[in-house]
N, C-alpha and C positions, 0 to 999 in steps of 0.2 A: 729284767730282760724284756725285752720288744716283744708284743705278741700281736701280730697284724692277720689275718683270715686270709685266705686268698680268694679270690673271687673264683679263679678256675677250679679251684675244690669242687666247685657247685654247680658249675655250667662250664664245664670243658669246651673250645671249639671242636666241630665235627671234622672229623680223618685229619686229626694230629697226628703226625709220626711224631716229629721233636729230634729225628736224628739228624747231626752234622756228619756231609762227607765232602771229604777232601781226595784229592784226586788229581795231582802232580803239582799245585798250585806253586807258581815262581816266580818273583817278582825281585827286578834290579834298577837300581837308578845309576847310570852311566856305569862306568864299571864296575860296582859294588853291589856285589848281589846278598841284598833284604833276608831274602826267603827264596832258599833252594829249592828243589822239586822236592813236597811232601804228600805222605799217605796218611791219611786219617780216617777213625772214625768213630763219631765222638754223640753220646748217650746212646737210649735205648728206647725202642718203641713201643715197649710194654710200661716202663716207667718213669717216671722224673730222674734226672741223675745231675751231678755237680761236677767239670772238670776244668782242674784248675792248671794253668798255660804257666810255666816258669823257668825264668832266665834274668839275664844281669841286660841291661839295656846295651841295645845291639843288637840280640840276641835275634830276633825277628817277631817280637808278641804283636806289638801298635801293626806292623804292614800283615799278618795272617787276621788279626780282627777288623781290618778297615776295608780286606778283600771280601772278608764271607759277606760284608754286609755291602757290598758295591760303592762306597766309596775309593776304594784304589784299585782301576785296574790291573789283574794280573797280565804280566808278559806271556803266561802260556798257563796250560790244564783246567780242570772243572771245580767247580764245588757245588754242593745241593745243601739245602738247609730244608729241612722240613718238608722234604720233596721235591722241593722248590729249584730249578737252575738257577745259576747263579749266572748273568748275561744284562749285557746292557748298564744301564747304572745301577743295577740291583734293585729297582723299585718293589718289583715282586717278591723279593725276597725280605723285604724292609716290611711287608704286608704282614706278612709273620716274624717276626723279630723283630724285638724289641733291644737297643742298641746305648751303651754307654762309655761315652769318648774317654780316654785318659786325660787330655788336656779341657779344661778349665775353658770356656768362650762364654759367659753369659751376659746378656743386655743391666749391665749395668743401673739402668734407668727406669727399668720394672719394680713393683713391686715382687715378693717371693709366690703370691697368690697368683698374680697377673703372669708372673713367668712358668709356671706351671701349666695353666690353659691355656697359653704359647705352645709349650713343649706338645703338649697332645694334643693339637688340635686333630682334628679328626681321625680318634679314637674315640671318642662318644664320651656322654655323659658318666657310666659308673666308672670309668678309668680315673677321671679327674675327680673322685671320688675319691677312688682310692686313693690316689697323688694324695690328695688333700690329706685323709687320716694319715698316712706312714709320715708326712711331713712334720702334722703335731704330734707325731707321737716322738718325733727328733726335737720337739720342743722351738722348733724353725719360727721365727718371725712374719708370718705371711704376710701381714700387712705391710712390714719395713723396705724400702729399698733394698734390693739387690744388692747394690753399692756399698750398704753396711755390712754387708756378711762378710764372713769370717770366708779363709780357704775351705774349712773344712764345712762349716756351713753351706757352702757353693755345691759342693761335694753329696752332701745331704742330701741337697734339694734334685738334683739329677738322680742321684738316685731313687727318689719318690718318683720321679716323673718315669723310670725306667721299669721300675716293681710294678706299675701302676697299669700298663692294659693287658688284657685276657689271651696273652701269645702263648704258644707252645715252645717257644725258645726264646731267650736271653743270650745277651754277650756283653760281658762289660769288662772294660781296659781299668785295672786298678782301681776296683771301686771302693776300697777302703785307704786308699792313698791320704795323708794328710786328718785324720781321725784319731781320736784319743780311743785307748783300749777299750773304757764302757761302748763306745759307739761303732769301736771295731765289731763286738760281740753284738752288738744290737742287729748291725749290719749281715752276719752272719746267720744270724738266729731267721731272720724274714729271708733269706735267700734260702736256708733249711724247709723252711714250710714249704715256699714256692716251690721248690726241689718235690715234695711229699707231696704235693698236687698234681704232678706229673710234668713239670716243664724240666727243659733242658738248657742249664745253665754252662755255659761257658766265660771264665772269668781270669784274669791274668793277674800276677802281683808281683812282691821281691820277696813276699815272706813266706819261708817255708811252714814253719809250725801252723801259721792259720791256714795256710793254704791245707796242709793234712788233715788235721781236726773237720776242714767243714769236705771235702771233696771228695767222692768217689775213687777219682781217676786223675792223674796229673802227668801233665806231658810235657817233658822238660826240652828244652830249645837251648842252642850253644852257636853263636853267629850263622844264623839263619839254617841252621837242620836240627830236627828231630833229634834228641840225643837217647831217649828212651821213651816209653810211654809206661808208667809203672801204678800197681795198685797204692792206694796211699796209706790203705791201712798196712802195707809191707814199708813204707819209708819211716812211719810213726814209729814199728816197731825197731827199726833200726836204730832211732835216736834213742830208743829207751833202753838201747845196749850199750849206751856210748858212755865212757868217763873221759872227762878232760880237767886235768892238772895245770896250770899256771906256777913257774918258779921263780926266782929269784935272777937266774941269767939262764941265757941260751947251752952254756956248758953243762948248770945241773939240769934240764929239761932233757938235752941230748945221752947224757950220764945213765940218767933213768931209764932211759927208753931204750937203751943198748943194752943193760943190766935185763932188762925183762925181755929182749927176744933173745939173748945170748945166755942167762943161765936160768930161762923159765920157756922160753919157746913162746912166749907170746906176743902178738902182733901187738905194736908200741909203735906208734908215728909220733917224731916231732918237730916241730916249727918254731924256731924260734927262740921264744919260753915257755911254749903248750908244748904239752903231752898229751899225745889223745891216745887211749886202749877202746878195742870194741869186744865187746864180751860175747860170749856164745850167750849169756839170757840175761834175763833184765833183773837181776839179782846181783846188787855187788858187792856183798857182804864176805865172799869171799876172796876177790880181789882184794878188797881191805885190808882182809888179815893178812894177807900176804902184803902189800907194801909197808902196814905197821911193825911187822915184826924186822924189816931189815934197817935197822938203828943208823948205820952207818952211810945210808939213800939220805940223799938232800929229799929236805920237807917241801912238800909243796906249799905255796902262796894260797892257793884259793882252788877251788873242785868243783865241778858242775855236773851234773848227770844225770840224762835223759834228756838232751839237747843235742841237735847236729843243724850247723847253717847251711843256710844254699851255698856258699863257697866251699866249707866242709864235703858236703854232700856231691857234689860236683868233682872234686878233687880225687876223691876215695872211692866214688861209685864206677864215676868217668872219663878221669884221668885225666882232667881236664882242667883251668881254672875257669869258673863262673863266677867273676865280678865285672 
């Protein structure tokens, strides 16, 4: 696992709040509206905190993160970052926030070193310090063209450049997108510390389960509104109540699942060839014995449990589909 220091541990900037507020922010391209009027308000000012933005693309994540940071003007309302108004092209607010696009744009023609003290130029010397450790410590090619790297490589290197200067706040669109698991976790691990130093990260993705594990707080988005704003050690715990069965067809999954709310009263949803039950607790030892013992219940295929998707999760929380 990645163990990277963070510089603000040590030398905090002076009157950091770190909190994001949002404040009707709405934004539409012709007649298709982005991003409805939302209310937010996102970490804390006594401590670092992680909130994680999620939804199925549409949803409005890329136009609320390209607002706070003043690259896309909103059609109407406010936002503040770190005290900060948000007005004009957001220069002042880019002072404090440190910003990581979801798409992919980099020079090509650089080396990985050269594109780095690109990226921060004037954020001073220990930023590109840092840049520089979190990148070998991704084992990143600095010397090599840009041009060789990999997507996720690409990916990497933004993100060194983004962990890298001494802000009170972070926003990054998808910054595990395109990453294999070790460097999912790697990724996560150095946005934890930074969290523990007191910054305020706000970060967006498709994946529920990492998104839970590293976040605080997660505020879920459904074509451009707010659909909740929930703790995420309460979403964690949800999944860990969940069994889902896989069958053989759509008749025995549907079988099952009417068999258990009609001669056991329990809530049995199914799709398909899944069956999904959610337990009162995360024990399912007894649900087992209760489907082992009914001989004449189609078997199921395959079982998973302690797992729920963002399509799941959307469906059953929201009533909604999110993909």
């Amino acid at each position: 696992m990645t163990k990277i220091q963070s510089q603000a541990a040590t030398a905090p900037p002076q009157n950091r709040n770190g909190r994001i507020l949002v404040q009707g922010l709405t934004r539409s391209f012709g007649e298709h509206t982005a991003l409805h009027p939302a209310q937010l308000e996102i970490g804390d000012s006594h401590q670092g905190s992680i909130t994680g933005l999620l939804g199925p693309n549409g949803s409005g994540k890329s136009t609320l993160l390209r607002m706070l940071t003043g690259l896309l003007r909103p059609d109407a309302g406010e936002a503040y970052v770190d005290d900060v108004q948000l007005t004009g092209d957001g220069t002042a607010i880019r002072k404090r926030c440190a910003y990581s696009p979801g798409e992919l744009s980099l020079y090509d023609e650089m080396r990985g070193g050269e594109h780095l003290n690109w990226l921060l130029r004037g954020r001073g010397r220990k930023a590109l310090g840092r840049a520089l450790e979190i990148a070998e410590s991704f084992e990143l090619p600095l010397t090599k063209g840009v041009r060789t790297y990999s997507h996720g490589m690409k990916r990497q290197l933004l993100f060194a450049a983004t962990m890298a200067p001494d802000l009170p706040v972070r926003i990054l669109d998808e910054p595990t997108e395109g990453l294999d698991p070790s460097r999912r976790a790697d990724v996560l691990d150095i946005l934890a510390q930074d969290a523990a130093s007191g910054t305020t990260i706000l970060l967006s993705s498709h994946h529920l389960g990492e998104v839970a594990r590293a976040c605080n707080e997660i505020i879920f988005l459904n074509q451009g509104r707010v659909l909740a704003v929930e703790q995420a050690s309460k979403i964690e715990a949800r999944g860990r109540m969940r069994l889902k069965f896989s069958y053989a067809s759509e008749v025995e999954s549907e079988t099952v699942a009417s068999k258990l709310r009609g001669e056991h009263g329990i809530a049995a949803e199914h799709s398909e060839v899944t069956m999904v039950v959610q337990l009162t607790t995360d024990d399912p030892r007894e649900f087992l014995k209760l489907i082992s013992a009914q001989p004449d219940w189609p078997a199921p295929k395959t079982m998973t449990f302690g797992e729920i998707s963002l399509e799941e999760l959307y469906r059953s929380l929201y009533g909604v589909e999110g993909i």
